[in-house]
N, C-alpha and C positions, 0 to 999 in steps of 0.2 A: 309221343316224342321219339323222334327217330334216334339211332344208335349216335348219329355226328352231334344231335342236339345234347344229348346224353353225356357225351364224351367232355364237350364244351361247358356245358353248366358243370361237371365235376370240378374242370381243370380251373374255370373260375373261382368256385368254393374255396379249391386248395390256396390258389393266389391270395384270397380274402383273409382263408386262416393264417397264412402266412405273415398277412401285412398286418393284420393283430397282433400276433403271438412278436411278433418286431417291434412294437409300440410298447408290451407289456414287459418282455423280459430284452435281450439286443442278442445280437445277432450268434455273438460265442455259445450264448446258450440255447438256440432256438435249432442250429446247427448240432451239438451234443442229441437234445432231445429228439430229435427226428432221424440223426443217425449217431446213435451209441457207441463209445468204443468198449473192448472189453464186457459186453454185456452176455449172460448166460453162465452158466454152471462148468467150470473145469471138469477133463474128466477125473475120474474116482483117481486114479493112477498118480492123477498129479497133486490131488490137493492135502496140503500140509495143515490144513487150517479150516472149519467152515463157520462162520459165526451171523449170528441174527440178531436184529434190532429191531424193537418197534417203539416209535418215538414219541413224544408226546401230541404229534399233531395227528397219530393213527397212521403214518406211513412206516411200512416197513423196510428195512433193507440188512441186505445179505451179502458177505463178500466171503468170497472161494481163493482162499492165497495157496501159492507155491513157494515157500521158502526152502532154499538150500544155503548152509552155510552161512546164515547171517541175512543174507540177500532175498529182496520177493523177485524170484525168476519171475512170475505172472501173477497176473490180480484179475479177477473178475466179479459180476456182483449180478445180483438180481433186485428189483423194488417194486412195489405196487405203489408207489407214490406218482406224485405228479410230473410233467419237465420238470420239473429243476432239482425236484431230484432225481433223476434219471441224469442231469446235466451233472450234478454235482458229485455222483458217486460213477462215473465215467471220469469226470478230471481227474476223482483221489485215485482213481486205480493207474492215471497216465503218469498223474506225480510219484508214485510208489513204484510202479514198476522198473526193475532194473536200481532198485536203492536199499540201502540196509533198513535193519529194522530198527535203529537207532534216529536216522532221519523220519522213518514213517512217524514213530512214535512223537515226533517234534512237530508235527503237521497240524498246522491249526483251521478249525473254520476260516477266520479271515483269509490264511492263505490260500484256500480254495476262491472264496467268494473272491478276490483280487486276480487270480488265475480263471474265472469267467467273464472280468470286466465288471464284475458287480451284480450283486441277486438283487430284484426287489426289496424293501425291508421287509413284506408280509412272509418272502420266500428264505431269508436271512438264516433263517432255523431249519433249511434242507442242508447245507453246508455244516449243520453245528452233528442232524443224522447224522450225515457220512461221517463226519470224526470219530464222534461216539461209537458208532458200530466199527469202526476201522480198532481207535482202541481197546476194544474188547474182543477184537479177534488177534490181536496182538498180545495182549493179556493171556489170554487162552492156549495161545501155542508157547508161550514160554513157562506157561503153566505144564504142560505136555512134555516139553524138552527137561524141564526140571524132574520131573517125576522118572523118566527114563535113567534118569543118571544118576 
């Protein structure tokens, strides 16, 4: 197989995965999953907060916050889970960032899963993740500010 056969059968593949992963989950999240916002570890410097979850389906996920004064300056996360959780703890970090921690705290699954156009119902429980691990890292840090003072 020459290198342009090569290049061609790849670029086909990826079209195919594409046109699946578009059938299976729509476009808001298919987009998320293949380019992540906010995805990766703040550095040390910045983060107010690091908290982990591992959910009952075996994916886990992690979010790295920066709060100052009330406010998440930055949110970021990491997951071993699948797209949609990857889609789904990408939206919670777009919805939180730049908002108090009183709106975080009010943030529900559904407002996620509504803010992607809708998860599959099998995927329904990636969006309930990100909540869960959001409110426990929100838990956590006001557990920390409490103790300081």
């Amino acid at each position: 197989m020459t290198k342009d056969n090569f290049d061609k059968f790849v670029e086909e593949l990826q079209k195919e995965i594409m046109e699946k992963e578009l059938l299976d989950y729509n476009e808001t999240i298919v987009k998320l999953f293949h380019n992540p916002q906010n995805w990766g570890k703040l550095p040390e410097n910045e983060i107010s907060v690091v908290q982990s979850y591992k959910g009952p389906c075996g994916d886990t996920m992690q979010y790295f916050l920066n709060i100052e004064d009330g406010v998440i300056k930055k949110a970021s996360f990491i997951t071993d889970g699948c797209g949609a959780s990857v889609a789904t703890a990408s939206q919670t970090t777009m919805m939180i960032t730049g908002k108090t921690l009183e709106y975080a705290e009010k943030l529900t699954a559904k407002d996620i899963d509504e803010k992607l156009n809708g998860l599959p119902e099998d995927h329904k429980h990636c969006a309930e993740l990100s909540v869960r691990t959001l409110k426990k890292a929100l838990n956590k840090y006001k557990k920390k500010v409490a103790k300081r003072k």
